[in-house]
VOGU-3710 file (C-alpha; in Angstrom, 3 decimals, decimal comma):
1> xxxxxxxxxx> 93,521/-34,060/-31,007  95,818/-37,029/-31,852  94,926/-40,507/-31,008  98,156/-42,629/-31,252  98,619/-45,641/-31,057  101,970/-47,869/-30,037  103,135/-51,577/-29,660  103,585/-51,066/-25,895  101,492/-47,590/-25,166  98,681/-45,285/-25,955
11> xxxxxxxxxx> 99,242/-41,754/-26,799  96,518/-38,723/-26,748  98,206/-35,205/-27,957  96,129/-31,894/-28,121  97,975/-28,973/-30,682  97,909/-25,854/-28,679  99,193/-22,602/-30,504  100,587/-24,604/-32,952  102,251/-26,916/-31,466  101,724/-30,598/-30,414
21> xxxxxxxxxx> 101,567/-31,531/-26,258  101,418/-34,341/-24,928  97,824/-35,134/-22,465  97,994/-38,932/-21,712  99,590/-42,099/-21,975  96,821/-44,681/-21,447  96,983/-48,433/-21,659  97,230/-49,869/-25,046  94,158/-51,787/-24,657  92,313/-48,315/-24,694
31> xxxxxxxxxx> 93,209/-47,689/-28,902  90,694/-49,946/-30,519  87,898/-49,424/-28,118  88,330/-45,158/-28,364  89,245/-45,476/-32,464  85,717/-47,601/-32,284  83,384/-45,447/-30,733  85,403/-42,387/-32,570  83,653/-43,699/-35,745  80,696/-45,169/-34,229
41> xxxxxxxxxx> 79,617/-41,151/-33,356  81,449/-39,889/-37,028  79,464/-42,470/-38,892  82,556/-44,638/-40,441  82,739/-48,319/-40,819  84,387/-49,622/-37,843  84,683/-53,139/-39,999  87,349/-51,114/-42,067  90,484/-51,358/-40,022  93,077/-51,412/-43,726
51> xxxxxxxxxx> 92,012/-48,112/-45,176  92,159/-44,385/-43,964  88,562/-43,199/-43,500  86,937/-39,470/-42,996  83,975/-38,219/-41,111  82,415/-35,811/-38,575  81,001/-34,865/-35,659  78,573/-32,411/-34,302  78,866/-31,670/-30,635  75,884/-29,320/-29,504
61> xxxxxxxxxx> 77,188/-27,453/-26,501  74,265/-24,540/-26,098  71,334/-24,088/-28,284  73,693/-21,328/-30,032  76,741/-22,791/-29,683  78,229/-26,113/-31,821  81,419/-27,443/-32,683  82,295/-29,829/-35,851  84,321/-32,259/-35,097  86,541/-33,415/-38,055
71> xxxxxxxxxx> 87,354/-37,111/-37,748  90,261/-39,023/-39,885  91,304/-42,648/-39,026  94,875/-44,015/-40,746  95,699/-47,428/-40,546  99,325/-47,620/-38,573  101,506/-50,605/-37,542  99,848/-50,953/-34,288  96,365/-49,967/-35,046  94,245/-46,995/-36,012
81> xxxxxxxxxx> 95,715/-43,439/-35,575  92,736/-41,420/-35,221  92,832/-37,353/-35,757  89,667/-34,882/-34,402  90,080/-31,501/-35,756  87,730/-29,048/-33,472  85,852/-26,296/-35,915  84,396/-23,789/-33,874  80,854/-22,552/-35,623  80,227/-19,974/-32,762
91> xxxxxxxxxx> 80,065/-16,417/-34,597  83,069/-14,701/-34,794  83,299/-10,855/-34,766  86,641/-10,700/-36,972  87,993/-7,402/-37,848  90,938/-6,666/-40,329  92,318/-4,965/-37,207  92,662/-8,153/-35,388  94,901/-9,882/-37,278  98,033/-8,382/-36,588
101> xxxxxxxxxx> 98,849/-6,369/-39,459  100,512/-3,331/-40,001  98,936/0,213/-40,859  100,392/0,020/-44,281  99,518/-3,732/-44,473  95,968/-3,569/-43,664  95,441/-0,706/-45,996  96,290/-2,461/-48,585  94,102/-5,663/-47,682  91,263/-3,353/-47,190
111> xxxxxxxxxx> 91,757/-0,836/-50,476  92,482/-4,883/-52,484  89,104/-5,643/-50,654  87,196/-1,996/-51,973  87,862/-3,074/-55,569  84,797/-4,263/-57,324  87,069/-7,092/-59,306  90,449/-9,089/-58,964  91,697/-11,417/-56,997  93,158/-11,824/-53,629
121> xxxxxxxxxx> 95,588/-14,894/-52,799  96,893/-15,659/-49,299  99,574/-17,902/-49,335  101,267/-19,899/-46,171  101,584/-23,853/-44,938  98,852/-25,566/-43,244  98,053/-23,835/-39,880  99,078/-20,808/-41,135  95,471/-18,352/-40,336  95,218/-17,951/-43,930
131> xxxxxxxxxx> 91,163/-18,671/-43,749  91,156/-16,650/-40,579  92,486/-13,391/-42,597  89,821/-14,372/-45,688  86,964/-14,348/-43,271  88,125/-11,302/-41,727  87,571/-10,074/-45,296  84,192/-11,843/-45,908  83,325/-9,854/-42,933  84,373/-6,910/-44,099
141> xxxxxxxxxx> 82,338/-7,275/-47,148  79,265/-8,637/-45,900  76,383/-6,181/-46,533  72,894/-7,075/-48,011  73,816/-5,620/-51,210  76,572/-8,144/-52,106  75,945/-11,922/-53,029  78,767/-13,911/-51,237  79,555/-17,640/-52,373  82,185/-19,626/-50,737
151> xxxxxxxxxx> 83,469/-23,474/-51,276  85,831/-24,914/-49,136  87,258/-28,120/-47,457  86,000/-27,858/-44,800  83,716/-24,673/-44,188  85,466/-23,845/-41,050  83,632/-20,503/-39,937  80,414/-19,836/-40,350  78,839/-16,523/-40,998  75,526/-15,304/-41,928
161> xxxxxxxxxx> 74,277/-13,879/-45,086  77,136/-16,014/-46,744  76,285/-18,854/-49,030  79,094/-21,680/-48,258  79,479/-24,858/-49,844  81,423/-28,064/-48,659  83,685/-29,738/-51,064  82,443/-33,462/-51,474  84,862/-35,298/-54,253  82,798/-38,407/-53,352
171> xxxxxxxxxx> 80,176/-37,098/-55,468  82,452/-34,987/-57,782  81,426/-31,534/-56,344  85,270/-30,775/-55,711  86,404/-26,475/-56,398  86,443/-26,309/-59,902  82,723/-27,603/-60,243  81,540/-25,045/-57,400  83,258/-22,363/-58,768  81,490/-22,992/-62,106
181> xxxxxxxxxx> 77,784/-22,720/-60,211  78,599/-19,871/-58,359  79,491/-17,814/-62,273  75,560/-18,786/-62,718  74,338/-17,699/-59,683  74,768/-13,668/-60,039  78,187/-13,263/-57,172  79,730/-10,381/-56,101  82,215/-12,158/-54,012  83,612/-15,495/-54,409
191> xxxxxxxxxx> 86,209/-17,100/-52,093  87,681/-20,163/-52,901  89,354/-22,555/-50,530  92,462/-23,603/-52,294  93,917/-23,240/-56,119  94,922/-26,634/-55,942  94,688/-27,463/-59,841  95,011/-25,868/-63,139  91,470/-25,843/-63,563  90,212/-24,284/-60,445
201> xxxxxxxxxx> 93,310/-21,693/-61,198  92,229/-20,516/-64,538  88,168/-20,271/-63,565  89,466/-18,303/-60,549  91,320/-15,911/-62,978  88,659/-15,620/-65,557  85,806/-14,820/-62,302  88,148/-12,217/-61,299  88,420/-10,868/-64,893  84,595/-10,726/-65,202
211> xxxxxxxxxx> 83,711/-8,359/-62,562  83,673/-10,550/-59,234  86,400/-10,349/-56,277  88,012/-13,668/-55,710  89,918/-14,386/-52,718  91,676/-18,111/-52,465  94,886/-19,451/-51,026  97,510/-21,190/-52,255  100,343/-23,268/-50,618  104,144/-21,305/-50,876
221> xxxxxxxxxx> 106,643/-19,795/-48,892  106,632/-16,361/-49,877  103,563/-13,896/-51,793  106,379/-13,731/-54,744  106,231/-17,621/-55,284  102,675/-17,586/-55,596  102,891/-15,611/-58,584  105,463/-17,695/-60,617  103,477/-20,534/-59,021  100,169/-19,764/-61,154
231> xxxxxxxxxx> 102,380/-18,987/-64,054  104,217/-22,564/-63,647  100,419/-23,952/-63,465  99,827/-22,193/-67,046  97,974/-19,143/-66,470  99,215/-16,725/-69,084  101,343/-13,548/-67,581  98,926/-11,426/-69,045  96,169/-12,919/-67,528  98,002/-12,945/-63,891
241> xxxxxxxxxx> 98,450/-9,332/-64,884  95,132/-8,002/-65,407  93,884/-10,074/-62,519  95,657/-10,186/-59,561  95,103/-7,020/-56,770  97,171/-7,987/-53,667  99,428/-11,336/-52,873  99,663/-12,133/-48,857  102,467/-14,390/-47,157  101,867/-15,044/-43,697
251> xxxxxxxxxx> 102,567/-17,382/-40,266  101,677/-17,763/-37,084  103,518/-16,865/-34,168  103,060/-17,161/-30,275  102,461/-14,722/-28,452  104,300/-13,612/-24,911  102,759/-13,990/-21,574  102,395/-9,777/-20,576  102,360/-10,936/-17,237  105,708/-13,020/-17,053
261> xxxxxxxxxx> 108,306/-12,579/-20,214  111,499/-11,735/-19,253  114,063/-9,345/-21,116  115,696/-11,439/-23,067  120,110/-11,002/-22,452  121,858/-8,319/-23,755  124,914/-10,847/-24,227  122,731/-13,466/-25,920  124,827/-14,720/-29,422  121,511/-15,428/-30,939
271> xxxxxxxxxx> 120,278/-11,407/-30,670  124,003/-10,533/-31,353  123,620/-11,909/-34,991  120,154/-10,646/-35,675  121,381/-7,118/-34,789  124,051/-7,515/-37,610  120,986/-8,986/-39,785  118,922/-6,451/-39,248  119,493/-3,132/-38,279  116,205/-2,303/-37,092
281> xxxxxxxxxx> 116,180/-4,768/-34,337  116,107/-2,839/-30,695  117,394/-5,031/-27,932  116,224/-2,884/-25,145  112,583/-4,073/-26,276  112,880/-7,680/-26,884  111,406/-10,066/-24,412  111,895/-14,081/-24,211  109,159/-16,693/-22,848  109,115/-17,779/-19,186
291> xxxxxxxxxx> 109,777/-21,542/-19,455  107,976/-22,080/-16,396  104,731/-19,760/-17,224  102,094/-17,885/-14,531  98,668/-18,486/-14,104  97,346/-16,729/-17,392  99,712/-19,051/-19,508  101,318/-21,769/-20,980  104,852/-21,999/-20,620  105,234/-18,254/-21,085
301> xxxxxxxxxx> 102,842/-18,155/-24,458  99,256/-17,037/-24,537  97,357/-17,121/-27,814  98,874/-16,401/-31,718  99,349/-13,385/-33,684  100,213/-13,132/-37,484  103,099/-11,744/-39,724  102,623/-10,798/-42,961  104,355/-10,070/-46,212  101,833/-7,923/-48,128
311> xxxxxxxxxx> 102,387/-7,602/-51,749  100,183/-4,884/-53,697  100,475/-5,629/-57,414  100,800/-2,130/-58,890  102,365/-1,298/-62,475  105,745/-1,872/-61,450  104,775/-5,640/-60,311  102,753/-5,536/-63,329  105,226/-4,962/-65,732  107,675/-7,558/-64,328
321> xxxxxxxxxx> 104,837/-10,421/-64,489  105,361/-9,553/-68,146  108,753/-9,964/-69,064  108,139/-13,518/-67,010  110,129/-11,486/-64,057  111,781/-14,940/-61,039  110,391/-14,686/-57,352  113,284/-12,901/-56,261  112,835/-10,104/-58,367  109,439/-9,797/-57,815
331> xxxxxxxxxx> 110,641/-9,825/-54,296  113,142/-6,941/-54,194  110,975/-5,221/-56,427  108,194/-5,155/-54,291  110,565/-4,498/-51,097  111,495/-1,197/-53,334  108,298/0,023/-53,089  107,856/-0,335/-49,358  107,003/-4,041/-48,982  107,993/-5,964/-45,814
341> xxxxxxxxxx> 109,243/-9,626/-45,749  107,975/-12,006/-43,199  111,526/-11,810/-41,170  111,448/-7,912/-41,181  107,341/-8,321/-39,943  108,547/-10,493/-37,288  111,453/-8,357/-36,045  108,789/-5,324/-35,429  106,674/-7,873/-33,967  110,247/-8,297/-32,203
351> xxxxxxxxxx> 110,652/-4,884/-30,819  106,876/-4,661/-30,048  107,629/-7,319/-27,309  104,792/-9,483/-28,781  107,003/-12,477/-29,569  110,728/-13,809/-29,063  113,731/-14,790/-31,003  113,431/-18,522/-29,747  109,265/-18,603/-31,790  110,164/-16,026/-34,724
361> xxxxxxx> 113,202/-18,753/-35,263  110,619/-21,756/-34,640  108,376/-20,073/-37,705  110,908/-18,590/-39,813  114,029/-18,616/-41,369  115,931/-15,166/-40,247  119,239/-16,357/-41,451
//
């Protein structure tokens, strides 16, 4: 939820399905009182008005049911911008069949997953569902007989039987440090938020090295870049060799209304040119988005689905990591050995009438 505020206006925006509507416009008189008692309940210092602040919130709605609420203030022109990110706690039955992949896909996530070592990486912007398809692999592997250890920031989803830490660099407990304790405490699984140093990268490959399953996430555009991008951070090739088990791209995309979507034209230009870009695209089975929605949706979307670009790193991978092998060539060489890019996942996702052209365009470049 975004708290805006203007010289002559109030905004409030909610993010649905990714993307940003607007809710209100109330008077501007309304900013510093809400942006007040916003950090009144997240325990901030409503005296500091110059400098951004973070906090939280925990709404009880049942005795089973909470919801953190993520609070960060940032000092604009016209007054506090205040931001509440909603974590839902509730427990979450998530499967690896829920998350949109492909049979070939998801066997590969779950054989990655059977391995007693190595290291998973799931790589997308912000938003993406990347810790969505991690805990759908915590789940997976939760059983007694395993000793799971997470750190993130934030824990967004909790399960039980899972030991999960909050990053706090206020106190200096940031990945690197966590991922140090957990090596003492006797892991089977370790899952790390974010690689977001050199540090956390190369106890992250050592873990994996040492007879413990990592999983983490890292922030590219395809599972290719992730591997030059460790390499760039100076993790030796032969280390990213021996290491690595699976590298996953994915996005978010909207889903179509069942009840409303409309075939989308024959004659459209846009379908036209993405039948010459890919030949596997079927225009008798792709749908576009009702702009004026039904009663189960909004604006002809209901709910998000992934795509995925699944990367198994198997001897041929292997042996290009070695002679120091670019993204694209990782790339084709991957697509060689049966390896789907995020474009060709979201034209099946096409012909499946899940999506449209007008959201896999929104997500994606097809071009």
């Amino acid at each position: 939820m975004h708290f805006e505020p203007f010289e002559d206006h109030f905004q409030i925006r909610f993010r649905q399905d990714g993307l940003l509507q607007t809710y209100a416009h109330p008077p501007a008189g309304v900013s510093r009182r809400l942006s007040t008692r916003l950090k009144i309940l997240a325990q901030l210092n409503i005296a500091e008005r110059r400098l951004p602040q973070d906090g939280r919130i925990k709404l009880t709605l049942t005795a089973e049911h909470t919801v953190d609420m993520r609070v960060s203030t940032l000092p604009t022109v016209w007054g506090e911008k205040v931001v509440v990110r909603l974590l839902n706690n509730g427990q979450q039955q998530l499967t690896l069949h829920d998350l949109g992949l492909t049979e070939w896909q998801r066997q590969h996530y779950q054989a990655a997953l059977d391995q007693p070592q190595g290291m998973i990486l799931f790589t997308g912007p912000t938003g993406s569902g990347k810790t969505v398809s991690l805990y759908s692999g915590l789940h997976y592997l939760n059983q007694p007989q395993r000793n799971i250890a997470t750190v993130e920031d934030p824990v967004e989803i909790q399960l039980n039987g899972i030991n999960q830490v909050n990053v706090n660099t206020r106190i200096g407990l940031d990945f690197a440090t966590a991922l140090r304790a957990f090596l003492r405490q006797d892991p089977d699984v370790v899952m790390v938020g974010e690689v977001r140093d050199t540090d956390t990268a190369e106890i992250s490959i050592k873990a994996a090295q040492t007879g413990h399953l990592v999983l983490s996430t890292l922030h590219t555009n395809s599972a290719a870049e992730s591997i030059t991008r460790l390499a760039h951070m100076g993790i030796a090739p032969y280390n990213l060799a021996s290491s690595l088990t699976l590298v996953v791209a994915q996005r978010l995309v909207r889903r179509l209304c069942p009840v409303c979507k409309q075939p989308h034209p024959r004659d459209d230009p846009s379908l036209t040119q993405l039948m010459r870009l890919y030949p596997r695209c079927d225009p008798t089975q792709i749908y576009q988005a009702n702009p004026r929605g039904c009663y189960r949706c909004d604006q002809g979307y209901q709910g998000r689905t992934g795509i995925y670009e699944v990367l198994p790193i198997d001897d041929t991978i292997t042996d290009a990591i070695y002679r120091h092998a670019s993204a694209s060539e990782l790339t084709q060489l991957a697509c060689q050995q049966g390896m789907w890019r995020l474009a060709e996942s979201g034209i099946a996702k096409l012909n499946q009438g899940i999506t449209s052209v007008q959201e896999l365009s929104r997500v994606i470049q097809l071009a």
